[in-house]
N, C-alpha and C positions, 0 to 999 in steps of 0.2 A: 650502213657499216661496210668498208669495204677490207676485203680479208691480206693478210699480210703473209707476203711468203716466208720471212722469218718467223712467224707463228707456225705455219702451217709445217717448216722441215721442224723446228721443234716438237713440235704435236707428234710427227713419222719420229722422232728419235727417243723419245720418253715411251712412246708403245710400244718402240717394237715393229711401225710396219713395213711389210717388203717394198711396197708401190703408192705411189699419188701419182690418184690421173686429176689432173686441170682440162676439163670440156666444155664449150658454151651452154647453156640450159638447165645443165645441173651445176648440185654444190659439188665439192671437192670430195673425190671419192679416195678410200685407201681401203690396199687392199692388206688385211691383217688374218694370220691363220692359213693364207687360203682364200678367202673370203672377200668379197667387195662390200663395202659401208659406207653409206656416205655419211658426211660430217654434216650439224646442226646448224649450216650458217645457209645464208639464200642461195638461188641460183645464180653460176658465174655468167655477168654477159661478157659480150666479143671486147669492151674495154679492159675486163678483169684480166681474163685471161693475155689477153697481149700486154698489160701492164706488168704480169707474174711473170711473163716469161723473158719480159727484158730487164728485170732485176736478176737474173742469172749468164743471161746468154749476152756472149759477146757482140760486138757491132758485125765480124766476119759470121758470126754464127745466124745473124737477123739477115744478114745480106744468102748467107745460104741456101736458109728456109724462102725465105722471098725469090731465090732465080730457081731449086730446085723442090723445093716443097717439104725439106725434110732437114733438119740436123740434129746428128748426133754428137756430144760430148761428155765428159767429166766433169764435175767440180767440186772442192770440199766445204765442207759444213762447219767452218771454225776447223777444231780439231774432236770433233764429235762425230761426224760420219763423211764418208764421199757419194756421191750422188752421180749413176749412169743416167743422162737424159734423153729422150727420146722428141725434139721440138718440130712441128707439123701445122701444115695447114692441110684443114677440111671446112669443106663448103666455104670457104671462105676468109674461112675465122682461123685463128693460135687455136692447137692443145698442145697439151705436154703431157708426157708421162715420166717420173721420176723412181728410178730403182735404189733404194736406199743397198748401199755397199758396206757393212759394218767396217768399225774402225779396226778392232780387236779380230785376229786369225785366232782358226779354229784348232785344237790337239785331232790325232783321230779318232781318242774315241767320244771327243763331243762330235764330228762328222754322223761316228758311226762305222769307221773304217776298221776292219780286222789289222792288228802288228802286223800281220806277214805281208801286207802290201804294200809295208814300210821300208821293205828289204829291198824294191824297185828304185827307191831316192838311189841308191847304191849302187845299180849297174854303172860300170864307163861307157855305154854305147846302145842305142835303142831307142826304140819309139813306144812309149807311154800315151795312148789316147783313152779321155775321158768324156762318154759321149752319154747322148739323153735329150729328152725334149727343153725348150726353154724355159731357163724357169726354174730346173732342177736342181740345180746348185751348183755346176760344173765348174763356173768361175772360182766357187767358195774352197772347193774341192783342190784346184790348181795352184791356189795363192796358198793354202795348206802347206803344200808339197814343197815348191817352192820357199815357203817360208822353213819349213825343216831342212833344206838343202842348208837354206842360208846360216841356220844357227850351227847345222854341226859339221860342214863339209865347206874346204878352202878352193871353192870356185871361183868361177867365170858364167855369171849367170846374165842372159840375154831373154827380155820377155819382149813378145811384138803382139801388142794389144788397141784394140778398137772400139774406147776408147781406155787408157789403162784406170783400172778399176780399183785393184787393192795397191798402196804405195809400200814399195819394200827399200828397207834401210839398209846401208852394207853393212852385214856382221862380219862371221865367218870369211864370205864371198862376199865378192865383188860383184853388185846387181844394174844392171844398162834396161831402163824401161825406153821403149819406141811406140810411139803412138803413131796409127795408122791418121794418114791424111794433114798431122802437125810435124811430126818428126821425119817420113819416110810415108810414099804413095800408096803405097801395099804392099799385103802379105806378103806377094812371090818375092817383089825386091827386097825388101827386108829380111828375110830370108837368105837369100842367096849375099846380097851383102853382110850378112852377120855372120858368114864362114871366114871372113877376112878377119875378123876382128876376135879372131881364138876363145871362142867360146867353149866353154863345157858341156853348159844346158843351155839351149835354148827351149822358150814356150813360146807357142804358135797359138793368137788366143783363138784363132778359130781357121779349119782347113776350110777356105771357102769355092775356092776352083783347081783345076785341074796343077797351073801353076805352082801354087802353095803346096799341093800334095807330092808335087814332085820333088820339091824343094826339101820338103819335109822327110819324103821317107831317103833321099840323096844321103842329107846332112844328118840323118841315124843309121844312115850305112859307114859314115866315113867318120866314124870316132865319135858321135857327139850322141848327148843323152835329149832328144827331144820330147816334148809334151803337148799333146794340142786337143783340141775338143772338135767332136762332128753332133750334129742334131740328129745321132741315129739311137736305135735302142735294142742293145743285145748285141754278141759279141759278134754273130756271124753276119746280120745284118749290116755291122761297121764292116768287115772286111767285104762283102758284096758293093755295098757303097762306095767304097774306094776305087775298085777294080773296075766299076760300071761308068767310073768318071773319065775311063782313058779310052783310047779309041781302039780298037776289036784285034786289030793289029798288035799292038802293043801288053794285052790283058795278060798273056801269057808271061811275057817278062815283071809284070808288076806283083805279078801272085809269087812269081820266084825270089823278089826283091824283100816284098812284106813278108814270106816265110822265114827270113834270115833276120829282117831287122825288127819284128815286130815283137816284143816283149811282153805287153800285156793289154787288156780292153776293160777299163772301166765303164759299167756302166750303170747310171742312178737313176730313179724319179721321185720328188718328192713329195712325200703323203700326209695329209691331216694325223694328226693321233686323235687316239679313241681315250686312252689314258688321262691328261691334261693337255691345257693349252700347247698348240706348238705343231710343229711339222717334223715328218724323218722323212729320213732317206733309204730308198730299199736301192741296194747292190747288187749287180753280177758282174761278179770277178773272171775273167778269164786269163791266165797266165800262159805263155806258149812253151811248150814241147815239145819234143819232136816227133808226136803221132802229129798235134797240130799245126805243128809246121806241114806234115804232110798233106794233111788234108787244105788247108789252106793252096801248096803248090797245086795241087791235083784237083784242083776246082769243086773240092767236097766238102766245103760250107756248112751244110746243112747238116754234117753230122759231129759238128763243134760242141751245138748244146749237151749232144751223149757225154762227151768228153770232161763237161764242164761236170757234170750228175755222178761222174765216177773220177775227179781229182781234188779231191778236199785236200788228198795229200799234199798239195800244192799251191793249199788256197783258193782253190776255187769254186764257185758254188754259180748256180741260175739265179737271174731274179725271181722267177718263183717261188725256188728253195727259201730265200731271203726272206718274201713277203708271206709265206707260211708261216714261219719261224715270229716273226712281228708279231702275226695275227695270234700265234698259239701262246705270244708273252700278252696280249692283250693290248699293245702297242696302236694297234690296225683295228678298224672293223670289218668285218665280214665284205661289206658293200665295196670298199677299198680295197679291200683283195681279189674279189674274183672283177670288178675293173680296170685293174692295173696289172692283172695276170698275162701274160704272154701263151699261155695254153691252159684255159678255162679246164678242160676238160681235163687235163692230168691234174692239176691243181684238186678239182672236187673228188677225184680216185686217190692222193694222197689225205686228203681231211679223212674222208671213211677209214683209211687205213687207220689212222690217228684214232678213231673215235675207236676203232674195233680193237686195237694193242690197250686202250686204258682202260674197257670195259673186259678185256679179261685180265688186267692188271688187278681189279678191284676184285675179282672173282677168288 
């Protein structure tokens, strides 16, 4: 029996799962929850898999993988979901991995996301980064944001994505999707060319060198409302990460640049629930001010997170704070929280304190 790729995306789109990986020697695996499972059918050999994956991929995309060993693209599923792919040779042989892209965007608060970081869609000018490991939902998180721009605000919305993932319709706004590699070579140029063509917002799907970061924070100093994603996690470590990418020379002006243009730091990972089926999202918000703008100019980083623990008033919280809060709704388990904690050790000095405030609540 041999397996049918139109089976197999229907199967990822009736469950529910994020991922199908196609490998020679195993059956088809998806990852659902979190989770890897492989499905009840035989081991894929090297025919299968190279037979799946050119029921998808183009002749340019077989020629790709065949001189460079790798291609990446898009493609949609009917009108049921789109599909990021990831096509590859090892040892040899075809794999694929396919990231199921839901069709329907998210409100924020099926995200997860607090109102007040709603109020950022609204700035006229700034950089908006939403950063985290892969995987975490950043994309889901952007195409959000984006998508609210588009229903309630009469833009000029410019997204430069690789390859573009969620498709946006003009409502409100006016929306120009650019795909890296089809539309325009890279980030930097795309970028720098999308300042000609009077944008509002533009989205940066991903800061990936020095280039694109200049470009990026340029074009949110000079009127425009940008949004891009980094693979870092927490707020202070994104703005370290930026400044460590320019040369030693230069560090001092980019920390004066990002204190003026930088607006906020999202940052997510996302966690199994304890509760029912399903995954969330734990948050740290950091919104900038002008202690942190300071510290930012003044190379004092590291004392962001204090900042972020004493401005609620402002929306913002640690991801600790976040995955406490989950774990004390019952959202999270235990295991999952002191894991994904960024300071184990304040995290289990906060539960005591918890434990010791309801034991003499009860008293």
């Amino acid at each position: 029996m041999s397996v049918d790729m139109t089976e197999l995306l229907q199967l990822v789109v009736d469950e529910g799962v994020s991922d199908l990986h196609l490998e020679v020697g195993a059956p088809p695996m998806v990852r659902l929850h979190g989770d890897m499972t492989p499905l009840d059918v035989p081991p894929l050999t090297a025919q299968d898999t190279e037979r799946l994956i050119k029921t998808i991929a183009s002749e340019a995309h077989l020629q790709q993988i065949q001189a460079v060993g790798t291609a990446d693209f898009g493609f949609g599923f009917g009108d049921q979901a789109r599909f990021r792919v990831s096509a590859f040779k090892q040892k040899g042989v075809f794999g694929t991995v396919l990231r199921q892209i839901p069709n329907t965007l998210l409100t924020f608060e099926q995200i997860g996301l607090q109102e007040s970081v709603k109020d950022l869609l609204y700035r006229p000018r700034g950089l908006v980064l939403v950063t985290g490991p892969t995987g975490s939902g950043k994309s889901t998180t952007l195409a959000s944001m984006i998508n609210i721009i588009n229903q309630e605000r009469a833009c000029h919305i410019i997204t430069i994505e690789d390859p573009i993932e969620f498709y946006h319709y003009h409502k409100k706004s006016v929306v120009i999707q650019r795909e890296i590699g089809v539309d325009v070579p890279s980030f930097g140029e795309a970028l720098k060319r999308s300042l000609r063509q009077d944008p509002d917002i533009i989205l940066v799907g991903e800061m990936r060198d020095l280039e694109t970061m200049e470009a990026a924070v340029t074009a949110a100093e000079t009127g425009h409302l940008v949004f891009a994603t980094l693979h870092t996690t927490g707020a202070a470590r994104t703005v370290d990460r930026i400044v460590d990418a320019f040369p030693t020379n230069q560090q001092a002006q980019i920390r004066t640049q990002l204190a003026s243009s930088l607006v906020a730091v999202i940052s997510q990972v996302l966690l199994p629930r304890a509760d029912k089926p399903g995954r969330v999202a734990g948050f740290e918000i950091m919104v900038s001010t002008p202690s942190i703008q300071a510290l930012i100019r003044d190379n004092k980083t590291f004392r962001i997170t204090s900042e972020l623990q004493t401005g609620a008033k402002y929306g913002m919280h640690t991801l600790d704070a976040h995955l406490v809060e989950l774990f004390e709704r019952g959202v999270i388990s235990y295991t999952e929280l002191i894991t994904k904690a960024q300071d184990q050790e304040s995290v289990l000095q906060t539960l005591r304190q918890l434990q010791q405030e309801a034991q003499q609540q009860k008293k």
